[in-house]
N, C-alpha and C positions, 0 to 999 in steps of 0.2 A: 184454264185454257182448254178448249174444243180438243180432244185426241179423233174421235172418232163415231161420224155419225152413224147413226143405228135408223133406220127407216123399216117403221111393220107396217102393211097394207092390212084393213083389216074392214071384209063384207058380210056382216051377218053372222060374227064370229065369237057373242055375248056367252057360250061355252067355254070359250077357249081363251080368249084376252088377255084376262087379268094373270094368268099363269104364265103365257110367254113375254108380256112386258115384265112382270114379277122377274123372270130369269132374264130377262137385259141389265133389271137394277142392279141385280145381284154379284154382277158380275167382278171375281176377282181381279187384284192388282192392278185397278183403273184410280186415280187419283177423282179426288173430288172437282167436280165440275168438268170431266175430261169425258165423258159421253154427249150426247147429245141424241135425245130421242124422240123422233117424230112417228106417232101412231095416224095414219091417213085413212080415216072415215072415208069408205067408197061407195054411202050411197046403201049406211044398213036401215035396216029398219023394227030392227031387235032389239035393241038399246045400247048397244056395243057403246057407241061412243059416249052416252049419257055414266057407264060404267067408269070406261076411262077417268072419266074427267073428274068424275069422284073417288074411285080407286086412288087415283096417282096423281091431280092437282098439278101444280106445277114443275112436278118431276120428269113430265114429257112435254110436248110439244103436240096437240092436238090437231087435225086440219081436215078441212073439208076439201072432197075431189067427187064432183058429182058425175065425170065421165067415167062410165062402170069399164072396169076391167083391172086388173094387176099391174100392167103397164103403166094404164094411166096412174096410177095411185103412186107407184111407185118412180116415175117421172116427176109429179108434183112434189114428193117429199127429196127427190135430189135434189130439185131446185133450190129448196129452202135449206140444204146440208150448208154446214158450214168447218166440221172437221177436214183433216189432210186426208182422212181414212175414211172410206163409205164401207155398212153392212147392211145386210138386209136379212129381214126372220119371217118368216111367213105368222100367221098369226095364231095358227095351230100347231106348230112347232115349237121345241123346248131346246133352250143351250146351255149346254154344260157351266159352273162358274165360273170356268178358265180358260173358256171360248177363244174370247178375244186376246185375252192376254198372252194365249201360247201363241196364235197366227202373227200377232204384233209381233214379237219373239221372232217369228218365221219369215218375215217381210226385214226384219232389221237385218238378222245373219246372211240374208243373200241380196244383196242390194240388185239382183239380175230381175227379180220377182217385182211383180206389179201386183198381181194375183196370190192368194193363199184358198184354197179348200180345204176338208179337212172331212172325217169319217165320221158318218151316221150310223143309228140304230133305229129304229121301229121298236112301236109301242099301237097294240090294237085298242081302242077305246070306243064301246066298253072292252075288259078285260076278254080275248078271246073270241071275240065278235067276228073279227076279222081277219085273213091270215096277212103275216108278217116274215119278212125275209131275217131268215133265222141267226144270221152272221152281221156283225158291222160290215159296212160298203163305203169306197168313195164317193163321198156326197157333192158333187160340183152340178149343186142347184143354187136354189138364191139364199135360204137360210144358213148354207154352208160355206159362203162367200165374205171375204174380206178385202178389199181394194182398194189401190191409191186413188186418189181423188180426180189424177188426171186420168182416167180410165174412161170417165164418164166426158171429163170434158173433150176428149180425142175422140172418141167413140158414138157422142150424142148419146139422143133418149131410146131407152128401150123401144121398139116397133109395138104399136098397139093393137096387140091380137089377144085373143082370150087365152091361152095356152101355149107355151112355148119362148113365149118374149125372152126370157131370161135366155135360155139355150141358143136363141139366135142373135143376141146382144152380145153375150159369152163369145162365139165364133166371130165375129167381127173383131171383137178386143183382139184375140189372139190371129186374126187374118190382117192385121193393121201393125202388128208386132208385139203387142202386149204378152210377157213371159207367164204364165199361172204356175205353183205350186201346190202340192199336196202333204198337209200336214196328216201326219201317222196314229196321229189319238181320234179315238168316237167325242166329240165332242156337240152332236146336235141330236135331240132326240127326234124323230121325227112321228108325228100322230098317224094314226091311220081308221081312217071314221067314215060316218056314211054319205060324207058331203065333200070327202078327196076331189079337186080340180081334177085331180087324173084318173080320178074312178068315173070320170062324166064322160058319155063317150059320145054326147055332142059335141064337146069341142074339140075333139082328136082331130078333126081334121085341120085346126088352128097347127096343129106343129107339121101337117104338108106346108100350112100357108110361110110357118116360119123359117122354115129352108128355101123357101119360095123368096122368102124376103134377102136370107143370106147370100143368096147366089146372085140376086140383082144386085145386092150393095159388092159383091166382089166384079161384076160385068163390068160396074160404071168404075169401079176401082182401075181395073185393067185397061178401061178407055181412056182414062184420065191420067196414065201414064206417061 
């Protein structure tokens, strides 16, 4: 039985791939058949997806989403979730092998939580290439995210902008009443390379657009009262 879907977006990411689904399988104290992993091809043209599908066979869930961006990709593979639990991993990111199993842990003990986070670390690649924040951080991005399922259905689909989506999807859950948590262990590594979404400093202006977005979805909130 389905515990918890696992959705990676993944554009042009034939570097990085096979090592962040690799640490989805991997993951301890999940019963067999209790993941569910959908890897959502957005439109690469690197061979990403040709790896997958030979890498790891019918141990993911492969799919096509030819509207570019994060959102969308990651819209498409909630669609097809079918766990009580949704996670998401960026595709150049890495998770510890007790990830899921401590946040699960974390979501059971407080039955107030909808939401679990949980703490990152940075890894420059190549070794030293790049600088990296020296200490673990609260990581309450999308590969740090673990959530009930009705999160998504109360909440809809992430807003489709290139940057930010998750941050102003996030605000909505919790401006609608969804509780988050933060679990206390490092448990996601986080990459840091020369093709960071947030190292692009064309789409910065995507996370004006997405507080743009948040503040309309609370306007119509507050009319609808």
């Amino acid at each position: 039985m389905i515990e918890i879907s696992v959705i990676v977006p993944v554009r042009n990411g034939v570097r990085f791939i096979a090592a962040s689904v690799a640490s989805v399988l991997d993951q301890q104290g999940m019963g067999p058949g209790s993941l569910q992993v959908l890897v959502i091809d957005n439109g690469s043209s690197d061979g990403s997806a040709d790896l997958v599908r030979e890498r790891f066979g019918n141990r993911v869930e492969l799919l096509q989403e030819p509207t570019t961006g994060p959102a969308a990709a990651r819209n498409a593979g909630l669609a097809r979730a079918r766990g009580p639990l949704i996670a998401f991993l960026d595709a150049d990111d890495l998770w510890h092998p007790h990830k899921l199993q401590s946040q699960r842990a974390a979501l059971e003990a407080d039955p107030s939580l909808a939401i679990v986070f949980c703490h990152g670390e940075e890894f420059s690649d190549p070794s030293g290439a790049y600088p990296c924040r020296s200490d673990p951080y609260p990581l309450r991005s999308a590969s740090g995210f673990l959530g009930q399922r009705q999160v998504y259905e109360q909440s809809g689909p992430l807003p489709c902008l290139r940057t930010g989506e998750f941050i102003a999807w996030f605000g909505w859950a919790k401006e609608i009443g969804f509780r988050a948590g933060l679990h206390p262990d490092v448990l996601v590594r986080r990459r840091i390379h020369a093709h960071n979404t947030t190292r692009d400093t064309s789409g910065r202006a995507d996370y004006v657009e997405a507080m743009h977005w948040l503040l309309q979805m609370r306007r119509q909130r507050a009319g609808n009262a």
